[in-house]
N, C-alpha and C positions, 0 to 999 in steps of 0.2 A: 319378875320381869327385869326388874333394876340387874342383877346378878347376868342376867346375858345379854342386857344393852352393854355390861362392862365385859361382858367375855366378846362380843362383837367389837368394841373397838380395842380391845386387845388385838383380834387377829386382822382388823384393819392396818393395823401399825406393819405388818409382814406383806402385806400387797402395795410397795414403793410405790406409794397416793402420795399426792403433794402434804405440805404440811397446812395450807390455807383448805384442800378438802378434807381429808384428816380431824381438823379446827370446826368446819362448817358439817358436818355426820357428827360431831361430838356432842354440839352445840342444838340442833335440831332434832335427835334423840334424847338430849336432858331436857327440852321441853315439850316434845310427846311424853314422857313419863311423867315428869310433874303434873301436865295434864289428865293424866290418867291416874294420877297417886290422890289427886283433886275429888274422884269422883269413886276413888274404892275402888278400880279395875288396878288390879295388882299381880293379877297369876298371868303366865304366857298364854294359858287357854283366852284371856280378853282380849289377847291380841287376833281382832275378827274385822272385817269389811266395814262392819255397820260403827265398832269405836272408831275404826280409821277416818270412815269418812264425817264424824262427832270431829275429830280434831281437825280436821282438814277446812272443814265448816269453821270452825273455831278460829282457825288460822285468820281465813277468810275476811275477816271482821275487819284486821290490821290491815287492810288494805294495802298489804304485799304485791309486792310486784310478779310478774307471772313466770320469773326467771326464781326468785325464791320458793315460790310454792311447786314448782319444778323439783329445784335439790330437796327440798322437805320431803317430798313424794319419793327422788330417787335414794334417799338416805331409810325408809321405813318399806322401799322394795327389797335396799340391800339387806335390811332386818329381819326381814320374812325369811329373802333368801336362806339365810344364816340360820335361821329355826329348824326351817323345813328341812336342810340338810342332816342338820339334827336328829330330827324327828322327834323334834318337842314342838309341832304341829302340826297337824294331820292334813290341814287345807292351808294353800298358800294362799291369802286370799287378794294376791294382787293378780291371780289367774282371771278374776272377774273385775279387775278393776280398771278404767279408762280413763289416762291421764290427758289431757289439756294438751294442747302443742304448743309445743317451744315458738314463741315468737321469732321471724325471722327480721333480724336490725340487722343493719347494714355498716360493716366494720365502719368506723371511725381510721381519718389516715390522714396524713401527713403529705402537701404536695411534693413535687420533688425541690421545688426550689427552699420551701420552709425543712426540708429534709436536708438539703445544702445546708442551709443557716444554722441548724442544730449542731450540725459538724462543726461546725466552724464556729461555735460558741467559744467565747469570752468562758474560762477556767480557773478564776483565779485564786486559786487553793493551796494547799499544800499535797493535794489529791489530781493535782493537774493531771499525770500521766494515767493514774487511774481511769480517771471519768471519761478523758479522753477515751482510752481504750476500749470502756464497755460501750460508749456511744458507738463509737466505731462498729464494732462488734456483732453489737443490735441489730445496726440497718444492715450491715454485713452478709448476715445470716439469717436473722429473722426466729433467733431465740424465744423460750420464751424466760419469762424470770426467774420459774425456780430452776429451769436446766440452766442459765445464764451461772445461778451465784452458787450455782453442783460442782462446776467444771473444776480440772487441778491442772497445774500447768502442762503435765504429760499429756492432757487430751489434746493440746495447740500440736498441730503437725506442724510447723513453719517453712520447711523442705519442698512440702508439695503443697499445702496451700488450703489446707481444711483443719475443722474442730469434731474431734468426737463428742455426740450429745446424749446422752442416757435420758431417754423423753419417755412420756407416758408409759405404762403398762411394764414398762423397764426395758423398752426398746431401744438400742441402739443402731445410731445413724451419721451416716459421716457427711458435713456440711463444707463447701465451700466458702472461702476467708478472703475476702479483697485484700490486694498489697496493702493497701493505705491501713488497713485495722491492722494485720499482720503486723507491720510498722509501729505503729501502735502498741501492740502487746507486746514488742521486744523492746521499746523507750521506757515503758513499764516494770517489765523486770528486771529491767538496768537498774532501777531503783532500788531494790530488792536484794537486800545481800540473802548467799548460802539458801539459792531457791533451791530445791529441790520436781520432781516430777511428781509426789503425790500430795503435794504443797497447795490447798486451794489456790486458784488463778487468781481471785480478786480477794482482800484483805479488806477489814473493815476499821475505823478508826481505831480502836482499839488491840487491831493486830490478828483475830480472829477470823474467821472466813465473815464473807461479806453479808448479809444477809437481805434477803426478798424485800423489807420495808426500807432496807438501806439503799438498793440498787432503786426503787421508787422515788424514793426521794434524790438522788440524784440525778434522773432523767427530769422530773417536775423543776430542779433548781437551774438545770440547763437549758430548759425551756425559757424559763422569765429572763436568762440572762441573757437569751439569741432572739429575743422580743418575740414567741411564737407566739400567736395571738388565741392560740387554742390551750387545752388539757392534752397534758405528753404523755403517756403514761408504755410503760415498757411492751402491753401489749398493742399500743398505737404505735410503736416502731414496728414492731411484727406485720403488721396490715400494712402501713406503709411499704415494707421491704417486699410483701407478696403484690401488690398493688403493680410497684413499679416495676418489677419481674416481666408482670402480664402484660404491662402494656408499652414494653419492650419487646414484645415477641417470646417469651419464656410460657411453656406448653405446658400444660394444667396435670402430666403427670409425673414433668420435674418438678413442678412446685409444691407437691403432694409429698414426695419425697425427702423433700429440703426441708418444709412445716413440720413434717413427722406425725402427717396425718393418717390415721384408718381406713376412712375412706376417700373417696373421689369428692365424693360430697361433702365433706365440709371443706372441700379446696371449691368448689365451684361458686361458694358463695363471692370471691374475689371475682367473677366475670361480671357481677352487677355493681361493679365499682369501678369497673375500667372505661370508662369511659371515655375517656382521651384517647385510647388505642379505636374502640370503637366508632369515632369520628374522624381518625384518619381513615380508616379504612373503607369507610361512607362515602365521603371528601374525595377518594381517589378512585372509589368504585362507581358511586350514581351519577346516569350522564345527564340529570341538572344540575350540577353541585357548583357554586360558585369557582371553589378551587381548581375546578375541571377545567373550566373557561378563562 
């Protein structure tokens, strides 16, 4: 079994997965196997419903969150998967098996005027233009991290005013760039001698493209420095950016487009956050509404 946990994430490496799911399938298959190296199930044939739900149970104890026993699930479905196709197992046995629903939380965001102040954060770095630009950028477009710190400077269209983004499943999608980040990303490369076009966009201390816990940590150190009295975090500009989309009037099947979403539904989860649009529209519709009067 260990020999096609490793041939499995072998050919996970060829299906452009982030490198944080990549990490987290690696990490939750090395301890399904230890689990099961623990107890003498060793051959692919143990890999059966009844060990599965032994380790799931097991799991269980750690009182994990229900967002982790989630990916543990979806990581030991993608491993089945990966058998059966084989046919070094005759039953898949996640055919009988029913997983728990994803709890539905309600994006975390950024108001627009704390969305203001992050902008406009105090920089003072030697990274000024940088950090500038990927803030900018963020709310811009509504990135997410690892398509943010993918990009090379050929994706910036600066002419007509978008970023090409290579998102999930290895889809490409072209996003719209406000003047102000555009601006931004060319004060940026000013800095920047003998850029070239296949040159990562963002650069990390060190000179190297920029990396996923680097582009984090500079959103958290812009945050304390614009006094935002919350957790910033790169995917909390994203929500913020589709937040205030919506409730500007921005139609739930552009905004599906711009996120680089699959489907409809996971953009719909933003209409139980708008809330402000939804109270104008109350405000100016119901004929007791104070506003009316």
């Amino acid at each position: 079994m260990l020999k096609q946990i490793e041939n499995f994430g072998l050919s996970l490496k060829g299906r452009n997965l982030s490198a944080h799911t990549l990490r987290a399938y690696e990490s939750d298959l090395e301890a399904f196997a230890a689990f099961m190296n623990l107890r003498g199930w060793i051959s692919v044939k143990d890999f059966n419903l009844r060990n599965i739900r032994k380790y799931l149970s097991y799991e269980s104890e750690k009182e994990l969150s229900r967002a982790a026993v989630l990916r543990k699930i979806s990581a030991l479905r993608s491993f089945a998967r990966f058998l059966a196709n084989r046919g070094l197992i005759k039953v898949n046995p996640f055919t009988l098996f029913s997983a728990p629903r994803r709890e539905k939380k309600l994006p975390a965001f950024l108001t627009e005027s704390e969305a203001s102040g992050l902008m406009e954060a105090e920089i003072s770095s030697r990274f000024h233009y940088r950090n500038k630009a990927i803030l900018e950028l963020l709310y811009s477009s509504g990135l997410r991290r690892s398509e943010t710190v993918s990009l090379n400077v050929g994706d910036v269209n600066f002419d007509e005013g978008w970023v090409k983004v290579l998102g999930k499943g290895a889809k490409e999608r072209l996003v719209p760039v406000t003047d102000i980040a555009l601006e931004c990303l060319e004060s940026y490369l000013s800095t920047r001698p003998d850029v070239h076009p296949w040159d990562a966009l963002f650069l990390g201390s060190k000179g190297g493209r920029l990396s996923g816990e680097g582009l984090a940590q500079i959103i958290k150190k812009s945050a304390v420095s614009s006094h935002v009295a919350r957790k910033v975090t790169p995917h909390s500009l994203r929500h913020s950016f589709a937040t205030h989309l919506l409730n500007n009037g921005c139609d739930l099947r552009s905004l599906q487009e711009m996120l680089g979403h699959k489907s409809l539904a996971a953009t719909q989860v933003y209409t139980h956050v708008s809330l402000e649009k939804l109270k104008k529209v109350y405000n100016a519709a119901h004929p007791e509404s104070e506003v009316k009067k």
